[in-house]
C-alpha positions in Angstrom: -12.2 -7.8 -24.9 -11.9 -7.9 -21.1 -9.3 -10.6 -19.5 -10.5 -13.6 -17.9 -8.8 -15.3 -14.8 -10.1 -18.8 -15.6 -7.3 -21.4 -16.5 -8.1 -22.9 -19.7 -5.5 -25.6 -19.5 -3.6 -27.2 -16.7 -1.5 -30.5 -17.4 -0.4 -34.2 -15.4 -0.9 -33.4 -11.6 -4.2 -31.3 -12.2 -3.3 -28.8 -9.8 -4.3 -25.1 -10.6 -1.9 -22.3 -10.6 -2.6 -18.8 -10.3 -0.3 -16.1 -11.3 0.0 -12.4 -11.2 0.8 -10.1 -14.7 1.6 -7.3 -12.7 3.1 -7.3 -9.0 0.7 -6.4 -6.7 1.5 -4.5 -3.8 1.3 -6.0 0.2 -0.5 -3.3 2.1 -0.4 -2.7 5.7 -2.0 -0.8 7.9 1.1 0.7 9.8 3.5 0.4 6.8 5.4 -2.8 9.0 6.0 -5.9 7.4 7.6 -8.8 8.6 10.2 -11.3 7.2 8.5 -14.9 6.8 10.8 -17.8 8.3 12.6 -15.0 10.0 13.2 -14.5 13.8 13.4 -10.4 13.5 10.8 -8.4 11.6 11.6 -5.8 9.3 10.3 -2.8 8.9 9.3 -1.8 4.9 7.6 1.7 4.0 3.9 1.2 2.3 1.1 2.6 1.5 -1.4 2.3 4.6 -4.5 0.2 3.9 -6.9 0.3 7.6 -10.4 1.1 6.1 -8.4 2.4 2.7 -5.8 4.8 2.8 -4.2 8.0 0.7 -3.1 5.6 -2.0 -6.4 3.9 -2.5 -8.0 8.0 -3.4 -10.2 8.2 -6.7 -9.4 11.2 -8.4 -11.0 9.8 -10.8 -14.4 11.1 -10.2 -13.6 14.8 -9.7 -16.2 16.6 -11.5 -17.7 20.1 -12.2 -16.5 23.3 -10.2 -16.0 22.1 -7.1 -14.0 19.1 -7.7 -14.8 17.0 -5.2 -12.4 13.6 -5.1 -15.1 10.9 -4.0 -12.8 8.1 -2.3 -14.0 5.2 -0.2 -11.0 5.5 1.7 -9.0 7.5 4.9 -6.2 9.4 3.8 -3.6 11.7 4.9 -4.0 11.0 9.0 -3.1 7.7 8.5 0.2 8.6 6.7 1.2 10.1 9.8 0.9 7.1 11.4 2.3 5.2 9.1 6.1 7.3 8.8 6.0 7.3 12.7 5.5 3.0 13.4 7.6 2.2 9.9 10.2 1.3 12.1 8.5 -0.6 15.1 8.7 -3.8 13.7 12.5 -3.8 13.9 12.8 -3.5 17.5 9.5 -5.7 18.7 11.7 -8.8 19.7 13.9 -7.4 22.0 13.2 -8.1 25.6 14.8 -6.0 27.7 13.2 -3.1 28.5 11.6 -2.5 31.8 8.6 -0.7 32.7 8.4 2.7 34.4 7.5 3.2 37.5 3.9 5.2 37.7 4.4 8.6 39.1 2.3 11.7 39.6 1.4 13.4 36.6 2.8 16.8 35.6 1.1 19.3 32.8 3.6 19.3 29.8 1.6 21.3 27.5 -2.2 22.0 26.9 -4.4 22.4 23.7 -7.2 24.7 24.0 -6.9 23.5 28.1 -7.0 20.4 27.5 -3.9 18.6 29.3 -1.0 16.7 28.1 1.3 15.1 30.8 4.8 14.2 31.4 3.5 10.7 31.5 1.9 10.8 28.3 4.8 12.5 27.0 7.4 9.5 28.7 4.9 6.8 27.0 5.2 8.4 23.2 8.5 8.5 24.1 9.4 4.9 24.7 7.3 4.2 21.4 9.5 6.5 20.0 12.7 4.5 21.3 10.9 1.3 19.6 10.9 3.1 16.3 14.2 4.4 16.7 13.5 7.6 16.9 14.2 10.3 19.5 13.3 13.9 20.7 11.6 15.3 23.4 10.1 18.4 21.6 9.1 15.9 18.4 7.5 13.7 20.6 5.7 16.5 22.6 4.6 18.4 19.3 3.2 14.6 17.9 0.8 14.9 21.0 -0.1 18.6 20.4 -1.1 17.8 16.8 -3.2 14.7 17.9 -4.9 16.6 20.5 -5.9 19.0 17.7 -6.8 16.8 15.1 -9.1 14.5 18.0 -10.6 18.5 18.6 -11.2 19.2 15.0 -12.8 15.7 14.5 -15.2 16.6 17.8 -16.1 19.8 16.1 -17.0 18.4 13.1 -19.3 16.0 14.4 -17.0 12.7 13.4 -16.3 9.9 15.4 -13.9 7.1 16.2 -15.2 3.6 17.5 -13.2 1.8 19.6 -14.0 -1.0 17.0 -12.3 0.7 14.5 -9.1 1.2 16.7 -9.1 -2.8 17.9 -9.5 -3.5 13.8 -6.6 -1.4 13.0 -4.3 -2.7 16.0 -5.6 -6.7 14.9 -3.8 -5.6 11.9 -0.9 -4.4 12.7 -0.7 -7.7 14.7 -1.3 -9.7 11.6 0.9 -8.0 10.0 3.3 -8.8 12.1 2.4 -12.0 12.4 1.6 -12.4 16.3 -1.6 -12.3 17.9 -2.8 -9.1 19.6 -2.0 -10.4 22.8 1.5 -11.4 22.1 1.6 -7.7 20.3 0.1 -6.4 23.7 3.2 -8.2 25.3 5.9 -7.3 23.5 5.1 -3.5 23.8 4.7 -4.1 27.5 8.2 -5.6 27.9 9.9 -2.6 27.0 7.5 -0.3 28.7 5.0 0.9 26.1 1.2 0.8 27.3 -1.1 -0.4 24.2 -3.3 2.4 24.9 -0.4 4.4 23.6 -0.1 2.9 20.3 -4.2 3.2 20.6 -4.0 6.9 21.4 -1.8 7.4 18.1 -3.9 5.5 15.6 -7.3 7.1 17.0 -6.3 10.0 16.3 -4.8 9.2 12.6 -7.8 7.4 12.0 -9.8 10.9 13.2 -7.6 12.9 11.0 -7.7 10.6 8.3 -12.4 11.1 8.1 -11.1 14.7 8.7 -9.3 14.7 5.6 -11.9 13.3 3.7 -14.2 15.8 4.8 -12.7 19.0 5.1 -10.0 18.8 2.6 -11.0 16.5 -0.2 -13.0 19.1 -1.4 -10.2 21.7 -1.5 -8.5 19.8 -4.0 -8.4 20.8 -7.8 -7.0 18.7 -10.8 -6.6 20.2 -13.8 -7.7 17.8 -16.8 -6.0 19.9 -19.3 -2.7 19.9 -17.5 -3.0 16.2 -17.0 -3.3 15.5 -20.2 -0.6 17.5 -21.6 1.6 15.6 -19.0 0.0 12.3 -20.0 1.2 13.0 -23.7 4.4 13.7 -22.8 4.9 10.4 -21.3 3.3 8.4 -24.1 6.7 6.4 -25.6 7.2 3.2 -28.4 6.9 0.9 -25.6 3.4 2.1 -23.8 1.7 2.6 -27.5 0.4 -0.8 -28.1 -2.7 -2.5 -27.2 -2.4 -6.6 -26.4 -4.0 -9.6 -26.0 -1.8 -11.6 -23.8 -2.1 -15.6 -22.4 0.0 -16.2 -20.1 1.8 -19.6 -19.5 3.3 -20.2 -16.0 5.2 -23.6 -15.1 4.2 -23.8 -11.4 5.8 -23.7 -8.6 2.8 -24.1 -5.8 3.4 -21.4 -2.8 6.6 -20.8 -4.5 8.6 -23.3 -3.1 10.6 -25.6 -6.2 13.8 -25.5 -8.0 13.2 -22.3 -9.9 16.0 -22.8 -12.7 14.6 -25.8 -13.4 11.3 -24.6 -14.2 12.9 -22.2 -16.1 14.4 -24.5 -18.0 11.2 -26.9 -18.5 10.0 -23.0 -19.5 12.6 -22.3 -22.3 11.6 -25.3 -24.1 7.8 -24.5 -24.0 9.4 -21.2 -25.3 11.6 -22.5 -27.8 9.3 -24.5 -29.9 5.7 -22.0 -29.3 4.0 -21.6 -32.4 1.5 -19.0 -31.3 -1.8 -18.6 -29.0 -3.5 -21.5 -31.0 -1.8 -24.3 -29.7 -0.4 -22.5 -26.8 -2.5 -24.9 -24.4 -2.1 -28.1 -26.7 1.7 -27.6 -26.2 1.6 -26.9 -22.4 0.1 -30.8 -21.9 3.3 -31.8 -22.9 4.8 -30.5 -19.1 4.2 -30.9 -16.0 2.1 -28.6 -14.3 2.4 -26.1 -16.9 -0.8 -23.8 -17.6 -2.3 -21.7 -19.8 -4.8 -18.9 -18.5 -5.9 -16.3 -20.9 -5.1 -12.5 -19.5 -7.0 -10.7 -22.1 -6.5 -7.1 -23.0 -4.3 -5.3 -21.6 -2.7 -2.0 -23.1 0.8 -1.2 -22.2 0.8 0.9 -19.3 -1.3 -1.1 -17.4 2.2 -3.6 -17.4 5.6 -3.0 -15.5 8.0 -1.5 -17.7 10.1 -3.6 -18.0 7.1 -6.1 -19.7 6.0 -3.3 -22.0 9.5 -2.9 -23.4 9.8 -6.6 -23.7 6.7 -6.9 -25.3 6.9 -3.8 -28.2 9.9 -6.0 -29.6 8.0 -9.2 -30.2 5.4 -9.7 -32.6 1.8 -11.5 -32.8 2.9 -15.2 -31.8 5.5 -14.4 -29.9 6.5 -15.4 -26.0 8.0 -13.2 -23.5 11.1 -14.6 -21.8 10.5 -16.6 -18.7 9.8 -14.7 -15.2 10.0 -15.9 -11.4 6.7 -15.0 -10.1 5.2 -15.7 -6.7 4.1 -18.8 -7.5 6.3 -20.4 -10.6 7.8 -19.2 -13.7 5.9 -17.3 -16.4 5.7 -16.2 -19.9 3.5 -13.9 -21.8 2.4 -15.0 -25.4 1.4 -12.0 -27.6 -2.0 -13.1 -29.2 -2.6 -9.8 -30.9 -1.4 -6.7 -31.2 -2.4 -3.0 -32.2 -0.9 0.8 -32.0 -2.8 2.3 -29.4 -1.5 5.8 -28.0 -4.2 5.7 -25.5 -3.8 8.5 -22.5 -6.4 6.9 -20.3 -4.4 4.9 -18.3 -1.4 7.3 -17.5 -3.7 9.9 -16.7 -5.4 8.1 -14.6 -2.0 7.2 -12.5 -0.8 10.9 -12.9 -4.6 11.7 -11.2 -3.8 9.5 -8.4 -0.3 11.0 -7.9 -1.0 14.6 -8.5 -3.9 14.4 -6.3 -1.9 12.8 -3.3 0.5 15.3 -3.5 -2.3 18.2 -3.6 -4.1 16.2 -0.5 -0.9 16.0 1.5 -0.4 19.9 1.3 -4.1 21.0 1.9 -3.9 18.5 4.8 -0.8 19.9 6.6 -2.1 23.6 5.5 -5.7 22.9 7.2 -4.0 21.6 10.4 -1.8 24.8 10.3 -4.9 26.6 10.5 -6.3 24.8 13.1 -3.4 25.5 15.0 -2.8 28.8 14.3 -6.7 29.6 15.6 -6.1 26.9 18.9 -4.6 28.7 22.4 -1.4 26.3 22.7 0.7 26.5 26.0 3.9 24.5 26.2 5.3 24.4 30.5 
């Protein structure tokens, strides 16, 4: 029986609620995200997401000898990117830098002759101060490794648009939530060019098609070992199979006295007599819904769900949860053992395969190096 989104009841002000079973992960494209209401941003680690990123792989199409992971997304370049800007977001609003003087240029290092300059080196540096970060040699070795992945992109025929780099800096923007120009600005007050933050996410984006091309196809997942670890993590809680409706008391764009719609929630709770009159009951509240969820089996929920849910039979309600956008309950509508593997494996693909991708990635860019003439003045 597949889920269905549609709200089947909705009570007194008529407003539709939407609600999520499972929390579903922000992504950005330079793993910065900012505080709403708040005067400083704050820097969080995720998942990249410009064009689809590492975490966004299907392993789930690897078939026949060569294995091939078919993915509509760019993967391990943009990690790089993604570690290296984490923290920009925590120094943006501070003012006080001042810009460097322009100077003559002086050859740092070169990569297969071509150039890298002291004032390329001093820019990455200054991004590197905004991050909060430091090192001369780290920042130096950041722009060989670009240089070769830009080289190893040429060779293979793959190219970066500059409309690809303007998407990706609009959203680190948004992400930040300034425009690009004030994004242009800020960098510029404490002496960091755009075109270096450009310069950096070319090249991750290069690596990233790189990647795809080159080492996707490197990578093997073994079905048998995956489902032997799949097994193993098959537990009471994650062996059931569901038919779930969920009830959320809303709270539109999250903003209401949460305790007391969890209250106004208990007593829906305390007196539910089962799916059946699950959305005659909710027209007792006020903007109280019922949408039906569907089937779900256990670990497609968060844990802490599943576990709830293996303790309470058919006709039973979960306790009441603060979700983004009010308080929510799950009613168990039916209910079936169900060891099914399907799901886990299909997570253990994803992670086994990221972690196989990372390594070929960083082994095939040792191997560009190793066979690249590198001088460091």
């Amino acid at each position: 029986m597949r889920g269905s989104s549609m709200m089947t009841a909705i009570s007194n002000s008529g407003r539709r609620g939407r609600s999520r079973v499972r929390p579903i992960a922000r992504r950005t494209i330079c793993g910065i995200r900012s505080t709403s209401g708040s005067r400083a941003h704050r820097a969080t680690f995720w998942a990249s997401d410009a064009g689809g990123l590492l975490r966004h792989t299907d392993f789930g199409r690897i078939s026949g000898q060569q294995s091939r992971l078919q993915t509509g997304t760019q993967t391990i370049g943009m990690t790089i990117m993604v570690r290296m800007l984490a923290a920009l977001a925590l120094s943006l609003t501070m003012m006080m830098g001042m810009a460097v003087p322009a100077s003559a240029a002086s050859v740092v290092a070169s990569v297969n002759e071509q150039p890298i300059t002291d004032l390329q080196l001093n820019a990455r540096l200054r991004l590197y101060e905004l991050e909060g970060r430091s090192g001369r040699n780290a920042a130096r070795d950041e722009l060989i490794n670009e240089a070769l992945q830009m080289q190893e992109a040429r060779r293979l025929g793959i190219e970066v648009t500059d409309a690809e780099v303007s998407q990706a800096i609009l959203n680190v923007a948004r992400n930040l939530r300034v425009s690009p120009e004030n994004l242009r600005e800020i960098l510029s007050s404490r002496g960091v060019n755009i075109s270096t933050l450009q310069d950096r996410m070319r090249a991750a984006i290069a690596w990233s098609k790189v990647t795809q091309a080159a080492v996707v196809p490197r990578v093997q997942i073994s079905d048998v070992e995956l489902e032997q670890r799949a097994v193993g993590q098959v537990s009471e809680a994650n062996s059931f199979d569901y038919i779930l409706k969920e009830v959320l008391f809303i709270m539109p764009g999250g903003q209401g006295n949460a305790s007391a719609r969890t209250a106004e929630a208990n007593r829906y709770r305390s007196s539910f007599a089962g799916c059946d009159t699950a959305v005659q009951r909710s027209l007792n509240f006020t903007d109280a819904a019922v949408r039906d969820i569907g089937r779900r089996h256990a670990t497609q929920l968060p844990e802490a769900i599943a576990s709830e849910l293996a303790g309470i039979n058919v006709g039973g309600i979960t306790r009441p949860r603060v979700v983004e956008n009010g308080v929510s309950m799950l009613a168990v509508c039916q209910k079936a053992q169900a060891r099914d593997t399907t799901f886990i494996k299909n997570q253990l693909r994803q992670e086994v395969g990221n972690e196989q991708l990372r390594a070929e990635a960083d082994k095939y860019l040792a191997e560009v190096r190793s066979r690249s003439n590198i001088v460091i003045r």
